[in-house]
C-alpha positions, -999 to +999 in steps of 0.1 A: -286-477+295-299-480+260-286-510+240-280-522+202-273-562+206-244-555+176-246-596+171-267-627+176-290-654+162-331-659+157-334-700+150-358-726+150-345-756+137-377-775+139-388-755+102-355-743+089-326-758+073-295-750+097-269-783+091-253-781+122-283-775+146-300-805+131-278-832+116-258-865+134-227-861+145-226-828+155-193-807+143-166-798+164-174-766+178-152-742+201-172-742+227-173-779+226-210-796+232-237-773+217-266-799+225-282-770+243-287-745+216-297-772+190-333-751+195-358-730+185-343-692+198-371-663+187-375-630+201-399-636+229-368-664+238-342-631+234-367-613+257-367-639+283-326-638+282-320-603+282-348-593+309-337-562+330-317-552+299-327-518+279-325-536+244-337-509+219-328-528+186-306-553+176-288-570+146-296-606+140-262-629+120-265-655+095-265-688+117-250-712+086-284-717+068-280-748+044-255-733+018-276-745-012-305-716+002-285-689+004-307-659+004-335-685+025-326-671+055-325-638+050-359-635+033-367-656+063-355-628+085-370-601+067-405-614+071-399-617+107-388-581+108-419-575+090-444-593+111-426-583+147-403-556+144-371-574+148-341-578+141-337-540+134-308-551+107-296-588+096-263-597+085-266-625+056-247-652+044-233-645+010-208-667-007-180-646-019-166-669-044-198-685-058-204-680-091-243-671-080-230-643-058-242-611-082-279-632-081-276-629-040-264-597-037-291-582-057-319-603-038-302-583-010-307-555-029-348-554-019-343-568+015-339-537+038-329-550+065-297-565+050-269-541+058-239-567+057-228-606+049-209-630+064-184-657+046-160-676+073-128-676+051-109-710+051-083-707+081-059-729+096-063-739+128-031-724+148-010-695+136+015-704+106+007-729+076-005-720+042-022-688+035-063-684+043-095-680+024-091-642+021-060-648-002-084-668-031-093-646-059-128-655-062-133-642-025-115-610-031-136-606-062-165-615-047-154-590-017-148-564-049-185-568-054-200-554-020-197-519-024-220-516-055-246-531-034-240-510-002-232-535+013-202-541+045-186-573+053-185-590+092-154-610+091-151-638+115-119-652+115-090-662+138-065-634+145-037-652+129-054-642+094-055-607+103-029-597+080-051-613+050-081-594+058-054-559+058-044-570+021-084-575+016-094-541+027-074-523+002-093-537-027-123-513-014-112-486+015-145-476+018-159-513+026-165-514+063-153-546+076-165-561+111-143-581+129-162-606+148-158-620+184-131-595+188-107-620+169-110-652+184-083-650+210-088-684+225-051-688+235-049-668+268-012-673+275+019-646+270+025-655+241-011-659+223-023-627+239+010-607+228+002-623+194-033-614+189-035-580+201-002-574+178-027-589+150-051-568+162-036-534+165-020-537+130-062-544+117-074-513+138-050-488+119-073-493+092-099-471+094-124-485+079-123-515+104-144-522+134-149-549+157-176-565+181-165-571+217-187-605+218-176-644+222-154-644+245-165-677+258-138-700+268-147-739+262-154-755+297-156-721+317-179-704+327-177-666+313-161-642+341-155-609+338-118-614+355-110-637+324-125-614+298-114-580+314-084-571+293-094-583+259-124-558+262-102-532+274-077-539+247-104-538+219-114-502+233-081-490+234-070-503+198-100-491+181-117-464+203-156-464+212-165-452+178-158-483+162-163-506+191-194-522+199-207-547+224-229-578+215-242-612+232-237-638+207-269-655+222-281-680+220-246-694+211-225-679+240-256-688+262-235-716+267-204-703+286-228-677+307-258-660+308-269-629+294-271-609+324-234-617+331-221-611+300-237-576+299-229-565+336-193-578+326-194-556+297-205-528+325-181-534+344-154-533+323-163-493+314-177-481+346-150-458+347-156-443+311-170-413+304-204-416+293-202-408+256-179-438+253-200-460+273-233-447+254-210-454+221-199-489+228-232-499+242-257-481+219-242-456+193-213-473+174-236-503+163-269-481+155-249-455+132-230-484+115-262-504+107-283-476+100-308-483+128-332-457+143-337-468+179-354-434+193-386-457+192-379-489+217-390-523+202-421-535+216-412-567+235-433-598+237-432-588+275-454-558+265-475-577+244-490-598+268-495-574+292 
């Protein structure tokens, strides 16, 4: 099976400015300690995670740079892209509410392999409370400002905010917006499942929405596919194969299982889909969204040394 990795991380925290994978205390996190990640993750570390996988290309996310280099990573990334053929398309962090944001977006502008940014909105941490991030003018002008770059936006944020990022997408129907980790639905009972796939159904209507089946780690468990089974068939149901797409989140949700059984849980789950949605979900959705051309595989550092 051919596969676009729709989401995860090159690091190495040893040379580049990443707060949170270098600084004392470390930050609460949902999968709790990160300790183990707090390293250098480069593509012959990808190749030694995903071995026995048929990665064609894949699409590398901003890992929270230092805010005050906001366009550092991503000019970081392209050179890598440059010197090793990877990432195949990077999604950058971008600011929407800085007032430097039209000075990143047009760095973007000669970076190819930028296809899309990433700004967490403020959320609250449980559904209810005050409004989010996506509610600030400055982010829905900023938001405003993505299509005359050709740009999308990957929207990571919990599923409670969903109806903000509904309100959002009217400012520019044509934006694609890419929901994240399918959502965050951390709380697995009745009632936060009934919530979030309500949240989530109401988001899919949109049609210029997608979403990434990807983090689905559960803090202190290990990832299993009987856990994960019907938020992945609830994605594909909501928003169909076309705009579905499966990623690893590696190195990050390296953490709560290993490659190999995220991606056989991923199998799994569609084994009794018909082919064009599995070769959608797995490969297609995520290469005609990015604009990738995968009919040449990536040459591995595998291949290299032999």
């Amino acid at each position: 099976m051919r596969i676009v990795d729709a989401h995860h991380h090159f690091w190495d925290p040893a040379v580049n400015d990443h707060p949170w994978l270098r600084e004392e205390p470390m930050i609460p996190f949902r999968y709790g300690d990160y300790s183990a990640i707090r390293r250098r993750f480069m593509p012959e570390d990808y190749d030694a995670v995903s071995r026995g996988w048929n990665v064609v290309a894949s699409v590398t996310m901003e890992g929270e740079w230092t805010p005050s280099d906001p366009t550092g990573e991503a000019e970081w990334m392209q050179r890598l892209a440059d010197e090793t053929g990877r990432p195949a398309a990077h999604v950058a962090q971008a600011w929407l509410n800085s007032p430097d944001l039209e000075a990143v977006l047009k760095t973007y502008d000669r970076l190819p392999i930028v296809r899309s940014v990433r700004h967490k909105p403020r959320s609250n941490p449980s559904p209810g409370g005050e409004p989010g991030g996506m509610t600030d003018d400055a982010f829905r002008d900023g938001f405003r400002r993505l299509a005359g770059h050709g740009l999308m936006f990957d929207l990571q944020t919990p599923w409670w905010h969903l109806g903000e990022a509904i309100d959002l997408a009217a400012l520019a129907p044509d934006t694609p917006i890419i929901l994240n980790h399918a959502g965050l639905p951390a709380d697995r009972s009745v009632e936060g499942l009934a919530g979030w796939r309500a949240a989530l159904a109401d988001f899919a209507a949109l049609p210029n929405s997608y979403v990434k089946i990807s983090g689905l780690g559960l803090a202190g468990t290990p990832w299993r596919i009987e856990d994960n089974i019907d938020i992945i068939r609830a994605c594909i149901d909501l928003f169909g194969p076309d705009r579905a797409m499966f990623a690893s989140n590696f190195p990050v949700d390296g953490l709560c299982g290993a490659f190999d059984t995220i991606f056989a849980g991923f199998d799994r789950a569609t084994r009794g889909d018909a082919p064009a949605a599995r070769a959608a979900l797995f490969h297609d959705t995520a290469a005609r969204l990015y604009g990738l051309s995968t009919q040449t595989p990536i040459i591995t550092t595998r291949e290299i040394e032999k």
